[in-house]
N, CA, C and O atoms as a printed pandas DataFrame, in Angstrom:
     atom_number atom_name residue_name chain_id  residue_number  x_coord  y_coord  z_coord
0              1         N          UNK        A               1   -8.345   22.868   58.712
1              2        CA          UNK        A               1   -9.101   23.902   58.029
2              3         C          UNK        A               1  -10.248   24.353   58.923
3              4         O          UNK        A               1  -11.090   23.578   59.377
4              5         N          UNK        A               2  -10.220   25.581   59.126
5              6        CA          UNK        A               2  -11.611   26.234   59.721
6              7         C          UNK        A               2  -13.168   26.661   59.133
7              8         O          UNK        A               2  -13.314   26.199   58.002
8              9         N          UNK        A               3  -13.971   27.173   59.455
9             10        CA          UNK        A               3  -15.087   27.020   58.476
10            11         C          UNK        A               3  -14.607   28.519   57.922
11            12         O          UNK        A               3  -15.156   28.747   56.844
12            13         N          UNK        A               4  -13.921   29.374   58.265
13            14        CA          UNK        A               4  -13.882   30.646   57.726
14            15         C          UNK        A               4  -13.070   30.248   55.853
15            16         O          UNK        A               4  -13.420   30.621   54.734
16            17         N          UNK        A               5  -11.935   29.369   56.320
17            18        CA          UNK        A               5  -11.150   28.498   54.920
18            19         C          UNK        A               5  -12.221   27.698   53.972
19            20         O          UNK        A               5  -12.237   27.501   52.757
20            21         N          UNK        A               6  -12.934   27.394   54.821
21            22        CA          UNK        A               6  -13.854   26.620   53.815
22            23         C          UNK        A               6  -14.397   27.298   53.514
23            24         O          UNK        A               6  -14.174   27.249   52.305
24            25         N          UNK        A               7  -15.238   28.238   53.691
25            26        CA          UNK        A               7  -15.849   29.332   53.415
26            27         C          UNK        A               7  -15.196   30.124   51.851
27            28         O          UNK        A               7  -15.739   30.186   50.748
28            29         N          UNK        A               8  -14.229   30.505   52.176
29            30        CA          UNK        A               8  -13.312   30.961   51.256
30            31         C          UNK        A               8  -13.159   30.015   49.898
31            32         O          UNK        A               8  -13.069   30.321   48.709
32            33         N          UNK        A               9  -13.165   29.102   50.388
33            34        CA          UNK        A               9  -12.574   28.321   49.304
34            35         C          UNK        A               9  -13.720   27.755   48.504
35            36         O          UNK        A               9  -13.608   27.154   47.435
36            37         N          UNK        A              10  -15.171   28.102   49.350
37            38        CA          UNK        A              10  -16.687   27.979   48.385
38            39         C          UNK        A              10  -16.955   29.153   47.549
39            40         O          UNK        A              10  -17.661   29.070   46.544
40            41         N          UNK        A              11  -16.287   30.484   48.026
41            42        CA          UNK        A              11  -16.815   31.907   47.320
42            43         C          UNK        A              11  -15.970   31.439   45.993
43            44         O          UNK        A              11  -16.387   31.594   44.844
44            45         N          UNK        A              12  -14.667   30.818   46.354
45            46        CA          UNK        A              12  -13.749   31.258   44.755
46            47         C          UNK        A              12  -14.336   29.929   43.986
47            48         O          UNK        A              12  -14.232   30.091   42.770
48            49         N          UNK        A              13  -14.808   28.908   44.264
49            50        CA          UNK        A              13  -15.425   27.708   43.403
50            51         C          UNK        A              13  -16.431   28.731   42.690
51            52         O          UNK        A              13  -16.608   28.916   41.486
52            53         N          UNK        A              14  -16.890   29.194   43.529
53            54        CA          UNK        A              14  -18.812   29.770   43.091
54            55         C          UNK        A              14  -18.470   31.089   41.871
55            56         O          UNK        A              14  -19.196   31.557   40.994
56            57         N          UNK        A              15  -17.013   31.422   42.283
57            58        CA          UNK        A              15  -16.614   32.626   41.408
58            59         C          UNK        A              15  -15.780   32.334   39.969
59            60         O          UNK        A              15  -15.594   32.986   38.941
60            61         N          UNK        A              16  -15.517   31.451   40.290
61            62        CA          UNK        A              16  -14.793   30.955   38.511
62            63         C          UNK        A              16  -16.122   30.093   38.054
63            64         O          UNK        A              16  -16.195   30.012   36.828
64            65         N          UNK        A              17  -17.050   29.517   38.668
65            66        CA          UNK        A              17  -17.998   28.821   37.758
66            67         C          UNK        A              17  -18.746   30.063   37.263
67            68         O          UNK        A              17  -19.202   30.020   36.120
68            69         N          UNK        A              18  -18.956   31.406   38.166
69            70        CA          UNK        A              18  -19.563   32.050   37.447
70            71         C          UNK        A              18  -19.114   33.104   36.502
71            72         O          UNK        A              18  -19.788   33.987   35.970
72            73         N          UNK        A              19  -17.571   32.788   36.371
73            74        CA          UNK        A              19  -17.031   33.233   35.324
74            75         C          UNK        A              19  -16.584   32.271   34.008
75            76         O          UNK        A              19  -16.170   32.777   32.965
76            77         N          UNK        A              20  -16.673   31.355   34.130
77            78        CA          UNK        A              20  -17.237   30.370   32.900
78            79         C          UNK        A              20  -18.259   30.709   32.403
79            80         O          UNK        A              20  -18.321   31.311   31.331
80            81         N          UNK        A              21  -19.494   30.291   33.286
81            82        CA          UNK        A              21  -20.811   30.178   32.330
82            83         C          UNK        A              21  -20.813   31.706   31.835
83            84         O          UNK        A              21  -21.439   31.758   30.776
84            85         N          UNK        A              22  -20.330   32.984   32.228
85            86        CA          UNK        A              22  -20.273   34.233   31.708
86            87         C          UNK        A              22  -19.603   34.343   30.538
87            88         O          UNK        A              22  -20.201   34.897   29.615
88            89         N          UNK        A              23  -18.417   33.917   30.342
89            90        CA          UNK        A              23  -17.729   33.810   29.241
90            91         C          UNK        A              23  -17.970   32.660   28.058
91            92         O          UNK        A              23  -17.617   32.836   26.891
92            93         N          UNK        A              24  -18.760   31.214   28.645
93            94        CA          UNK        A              24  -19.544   31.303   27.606
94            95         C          UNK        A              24  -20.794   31.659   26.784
95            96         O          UNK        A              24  -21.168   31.385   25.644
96            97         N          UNK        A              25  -21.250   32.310   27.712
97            98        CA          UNK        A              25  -22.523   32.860   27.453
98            99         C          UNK        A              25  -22.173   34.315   26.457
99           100         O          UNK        A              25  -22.970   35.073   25.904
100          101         N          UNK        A              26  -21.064   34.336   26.482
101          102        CA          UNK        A              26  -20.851   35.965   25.945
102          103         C          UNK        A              26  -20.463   35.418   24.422
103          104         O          UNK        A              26  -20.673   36.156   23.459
104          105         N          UNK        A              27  -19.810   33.920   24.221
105          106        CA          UNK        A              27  -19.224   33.156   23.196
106          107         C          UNK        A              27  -20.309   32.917   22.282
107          108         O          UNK        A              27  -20.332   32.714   21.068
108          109         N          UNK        A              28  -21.181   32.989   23.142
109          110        CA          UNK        A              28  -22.528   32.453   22.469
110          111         C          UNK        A              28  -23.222   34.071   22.089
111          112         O          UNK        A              28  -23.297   34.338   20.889
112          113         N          UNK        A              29  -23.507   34.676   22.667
113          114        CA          UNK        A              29  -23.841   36.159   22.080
114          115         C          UNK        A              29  -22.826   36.540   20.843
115          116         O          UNK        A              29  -23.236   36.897   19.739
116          117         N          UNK        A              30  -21.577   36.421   21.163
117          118        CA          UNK        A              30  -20.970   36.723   20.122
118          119         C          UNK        A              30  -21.345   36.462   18.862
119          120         O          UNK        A              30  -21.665   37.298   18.017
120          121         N          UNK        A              31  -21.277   34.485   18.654
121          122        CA          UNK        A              31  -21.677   34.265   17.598
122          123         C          UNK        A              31  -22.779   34.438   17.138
123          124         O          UNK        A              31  -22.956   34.308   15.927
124          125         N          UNK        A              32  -23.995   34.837   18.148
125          126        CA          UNK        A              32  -25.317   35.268   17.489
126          127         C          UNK        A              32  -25.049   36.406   16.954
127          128         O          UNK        A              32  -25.623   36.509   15.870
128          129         N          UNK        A              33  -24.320   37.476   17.277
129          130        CA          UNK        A              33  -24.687   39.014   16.722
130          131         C          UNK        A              33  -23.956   38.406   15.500
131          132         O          UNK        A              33  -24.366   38.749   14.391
132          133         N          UNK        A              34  -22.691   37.351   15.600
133          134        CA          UNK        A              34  -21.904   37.462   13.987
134          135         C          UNK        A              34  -23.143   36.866   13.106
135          136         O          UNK        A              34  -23.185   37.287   11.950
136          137         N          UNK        A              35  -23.965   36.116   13.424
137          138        CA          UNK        A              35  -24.396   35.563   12.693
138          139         C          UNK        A              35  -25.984   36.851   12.339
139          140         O          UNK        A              35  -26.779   36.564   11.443
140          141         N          UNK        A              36  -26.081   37.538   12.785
141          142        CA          UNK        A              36  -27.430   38.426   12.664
142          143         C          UNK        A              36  -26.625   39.706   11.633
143          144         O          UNK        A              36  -27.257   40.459   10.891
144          145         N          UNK        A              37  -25.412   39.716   11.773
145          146        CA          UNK        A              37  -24.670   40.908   11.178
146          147         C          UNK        A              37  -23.735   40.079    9.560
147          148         O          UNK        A              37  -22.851   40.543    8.840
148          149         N          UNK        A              38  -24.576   38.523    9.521
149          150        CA          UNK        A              38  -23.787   38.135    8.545
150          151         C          UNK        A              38  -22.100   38.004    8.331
151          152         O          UNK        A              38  -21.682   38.167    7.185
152          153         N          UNK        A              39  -21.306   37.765    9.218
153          154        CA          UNK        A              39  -20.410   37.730    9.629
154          155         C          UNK        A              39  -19.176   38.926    9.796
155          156         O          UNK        A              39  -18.071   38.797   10.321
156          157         N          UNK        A              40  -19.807   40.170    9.130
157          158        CA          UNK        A              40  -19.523   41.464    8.836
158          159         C          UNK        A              40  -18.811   41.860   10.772
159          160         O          UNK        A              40  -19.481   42.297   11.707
160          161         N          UNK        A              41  -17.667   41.582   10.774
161          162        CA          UNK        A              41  -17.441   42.225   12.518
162          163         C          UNK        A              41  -17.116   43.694   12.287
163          164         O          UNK        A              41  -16.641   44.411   13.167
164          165         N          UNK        A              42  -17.412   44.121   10.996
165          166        CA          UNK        A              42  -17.151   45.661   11.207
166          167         C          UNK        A              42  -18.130   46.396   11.912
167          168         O          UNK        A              42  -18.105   47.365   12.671
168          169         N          UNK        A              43  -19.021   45.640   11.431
169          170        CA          UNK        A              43  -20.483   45.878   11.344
170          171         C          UNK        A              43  -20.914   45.871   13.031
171          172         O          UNK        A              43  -21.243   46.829   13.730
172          173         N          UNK        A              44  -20.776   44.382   13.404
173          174        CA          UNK        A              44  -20.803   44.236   15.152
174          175         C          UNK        A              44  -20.047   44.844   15.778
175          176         O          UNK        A              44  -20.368   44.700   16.958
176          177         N          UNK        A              45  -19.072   45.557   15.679
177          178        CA          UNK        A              45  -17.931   46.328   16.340
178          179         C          UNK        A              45  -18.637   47.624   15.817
179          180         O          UNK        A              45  -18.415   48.278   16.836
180          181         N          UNK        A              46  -19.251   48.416   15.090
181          182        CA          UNK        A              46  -19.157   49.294   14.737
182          183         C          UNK        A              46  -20.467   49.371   16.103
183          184         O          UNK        A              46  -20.356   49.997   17.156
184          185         N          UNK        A              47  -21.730   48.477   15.627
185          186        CA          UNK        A              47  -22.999   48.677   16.886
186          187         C          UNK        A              47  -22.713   48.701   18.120
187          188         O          UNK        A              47  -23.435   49.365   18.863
188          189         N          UNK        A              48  -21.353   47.833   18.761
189          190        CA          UNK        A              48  -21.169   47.634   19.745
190          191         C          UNK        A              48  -20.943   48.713   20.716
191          192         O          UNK        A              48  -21.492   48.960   21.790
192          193         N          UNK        A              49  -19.864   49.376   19.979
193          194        CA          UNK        A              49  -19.488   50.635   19.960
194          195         C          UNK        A              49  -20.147   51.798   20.113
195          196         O          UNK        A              49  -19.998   52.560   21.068
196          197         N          UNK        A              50  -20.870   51.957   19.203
197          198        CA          UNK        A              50  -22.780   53.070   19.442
198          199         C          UNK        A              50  -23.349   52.949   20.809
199          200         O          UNK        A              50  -23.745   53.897   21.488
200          201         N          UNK        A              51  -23.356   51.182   21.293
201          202        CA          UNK        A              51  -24.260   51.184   22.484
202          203         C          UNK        A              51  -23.468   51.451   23.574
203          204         O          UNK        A              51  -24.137   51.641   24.590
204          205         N          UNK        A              52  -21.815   51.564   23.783
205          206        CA          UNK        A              52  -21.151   51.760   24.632
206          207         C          UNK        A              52  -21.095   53.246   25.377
207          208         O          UNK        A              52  -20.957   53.602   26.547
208          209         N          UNK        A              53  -21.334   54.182   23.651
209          210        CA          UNK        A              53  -21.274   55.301   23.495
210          211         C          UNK        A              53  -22.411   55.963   24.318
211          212         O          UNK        A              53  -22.169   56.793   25.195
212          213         N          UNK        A              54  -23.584   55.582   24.015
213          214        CA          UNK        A              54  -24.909   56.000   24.180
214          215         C          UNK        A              54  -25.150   55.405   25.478
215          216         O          UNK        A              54  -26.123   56.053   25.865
216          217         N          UNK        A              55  -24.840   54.488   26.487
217          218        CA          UNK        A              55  -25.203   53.674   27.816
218          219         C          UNK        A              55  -23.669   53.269   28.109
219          220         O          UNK        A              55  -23.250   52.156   27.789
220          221         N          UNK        A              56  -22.957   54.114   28.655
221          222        CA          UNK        A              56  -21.954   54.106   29.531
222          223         C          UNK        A              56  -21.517   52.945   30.378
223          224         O          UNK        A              56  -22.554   52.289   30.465
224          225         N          UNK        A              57  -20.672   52.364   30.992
225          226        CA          UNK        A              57  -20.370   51.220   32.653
226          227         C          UNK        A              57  -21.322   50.193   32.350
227          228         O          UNK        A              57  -21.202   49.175   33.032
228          229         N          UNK        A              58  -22.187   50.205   31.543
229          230        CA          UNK        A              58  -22.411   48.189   31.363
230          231         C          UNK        A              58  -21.643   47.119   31.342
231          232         O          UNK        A              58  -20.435   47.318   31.472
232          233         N          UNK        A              59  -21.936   46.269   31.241
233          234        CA          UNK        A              59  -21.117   45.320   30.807
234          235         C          UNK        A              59  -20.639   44.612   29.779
235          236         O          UNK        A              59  -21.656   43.919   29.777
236          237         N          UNK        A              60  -19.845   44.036   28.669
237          238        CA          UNK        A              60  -19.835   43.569   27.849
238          239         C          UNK        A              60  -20.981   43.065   27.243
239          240         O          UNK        A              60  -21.564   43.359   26.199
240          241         N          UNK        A              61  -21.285   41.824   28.566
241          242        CA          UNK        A              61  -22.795   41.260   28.031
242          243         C          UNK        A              61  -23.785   41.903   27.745
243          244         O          UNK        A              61  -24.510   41.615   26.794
244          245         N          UNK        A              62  -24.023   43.130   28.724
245          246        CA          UNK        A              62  -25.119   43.873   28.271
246          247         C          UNK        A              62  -24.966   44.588   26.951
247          248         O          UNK        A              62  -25.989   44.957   26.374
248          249         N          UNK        A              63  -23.887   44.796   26.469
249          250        CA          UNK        A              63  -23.696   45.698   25.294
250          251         C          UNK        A              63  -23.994   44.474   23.985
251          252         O          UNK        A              63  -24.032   44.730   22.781
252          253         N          UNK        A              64  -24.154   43.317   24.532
253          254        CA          UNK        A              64  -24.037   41.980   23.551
254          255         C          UNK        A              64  -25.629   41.925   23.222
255          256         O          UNK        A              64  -26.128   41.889   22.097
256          257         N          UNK        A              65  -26.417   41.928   24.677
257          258        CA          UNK        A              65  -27.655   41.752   24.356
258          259         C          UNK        A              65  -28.384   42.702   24.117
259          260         O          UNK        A              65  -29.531   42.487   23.726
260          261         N          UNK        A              66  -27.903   44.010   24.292
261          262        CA          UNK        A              66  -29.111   45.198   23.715
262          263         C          UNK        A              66  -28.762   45.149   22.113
263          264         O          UNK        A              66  -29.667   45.396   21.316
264          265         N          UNK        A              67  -27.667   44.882   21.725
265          266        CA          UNK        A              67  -27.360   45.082   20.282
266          267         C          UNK        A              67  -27.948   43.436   19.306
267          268         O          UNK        A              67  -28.080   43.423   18.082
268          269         N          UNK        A              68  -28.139   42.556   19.962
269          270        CA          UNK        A              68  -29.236   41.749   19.336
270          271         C          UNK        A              68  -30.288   41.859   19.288
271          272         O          UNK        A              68  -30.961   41.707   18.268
272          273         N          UNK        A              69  -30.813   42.235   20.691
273          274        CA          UNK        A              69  -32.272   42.650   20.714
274          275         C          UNK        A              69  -32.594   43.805   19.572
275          276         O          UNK        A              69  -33.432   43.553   18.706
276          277         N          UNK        A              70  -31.951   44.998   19.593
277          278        CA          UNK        A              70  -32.009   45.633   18.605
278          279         C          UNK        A              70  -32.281   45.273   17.194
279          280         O          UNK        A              70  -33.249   45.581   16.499
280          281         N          UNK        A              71  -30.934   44.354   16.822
281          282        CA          UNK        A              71  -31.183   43.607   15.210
282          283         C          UNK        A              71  -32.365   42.712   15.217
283          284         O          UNK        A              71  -33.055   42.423   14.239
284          285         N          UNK        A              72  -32.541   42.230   16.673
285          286        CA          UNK        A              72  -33.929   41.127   15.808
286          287         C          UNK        A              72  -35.148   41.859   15.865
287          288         O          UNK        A              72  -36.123   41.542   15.183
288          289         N          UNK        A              73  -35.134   42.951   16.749
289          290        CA          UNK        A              73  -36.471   43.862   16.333
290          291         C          UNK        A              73  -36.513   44.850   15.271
291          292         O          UNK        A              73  -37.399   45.700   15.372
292          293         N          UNK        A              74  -35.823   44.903   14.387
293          294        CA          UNK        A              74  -35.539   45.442   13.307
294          295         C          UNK        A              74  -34.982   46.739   13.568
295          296         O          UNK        A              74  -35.434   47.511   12.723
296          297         N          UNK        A              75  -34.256   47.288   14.305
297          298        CA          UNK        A              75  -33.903   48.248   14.943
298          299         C          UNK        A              75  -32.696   49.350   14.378
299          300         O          UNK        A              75  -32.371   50.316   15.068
């Protein structure tokens, strides 16, 4: 193995861990908005949706955390 292989083979470690902690971090947003929207997912799908509408190419997560921030500031 060369250092260019090793190399390689540190980006894709570094790239699925940081697609774990992303996906649970989004598991965990999830269940906060279910739980701020009272388990209503019409309700979280319906906001989710608004903020996608209104702020374009974000990301999931970001569409996770402006729409809590929103509900807990009474928004």
């Amino acid at each position: 193995m060369n250092t260019q292989d090793v190399k390689a083979i540190w980006e894709q470690i570094i790239n699925n861990c940081q697609s774990l902690t992303n996906s649970n971090s989004q598991g965990q947003l999830k269940q906060e908005l279910m739980t701020l929207v009272h388990g209503n997912a019409a309700t979280a799908n319906r906001l989710l949706t608004g903020e996608q509408r209104r702020h374009p190419n974000h990301t999931q997560q970001w569409y996770l955390e402006k729409v809590i921030y929103d509900l807990q500031r009474g928004r």
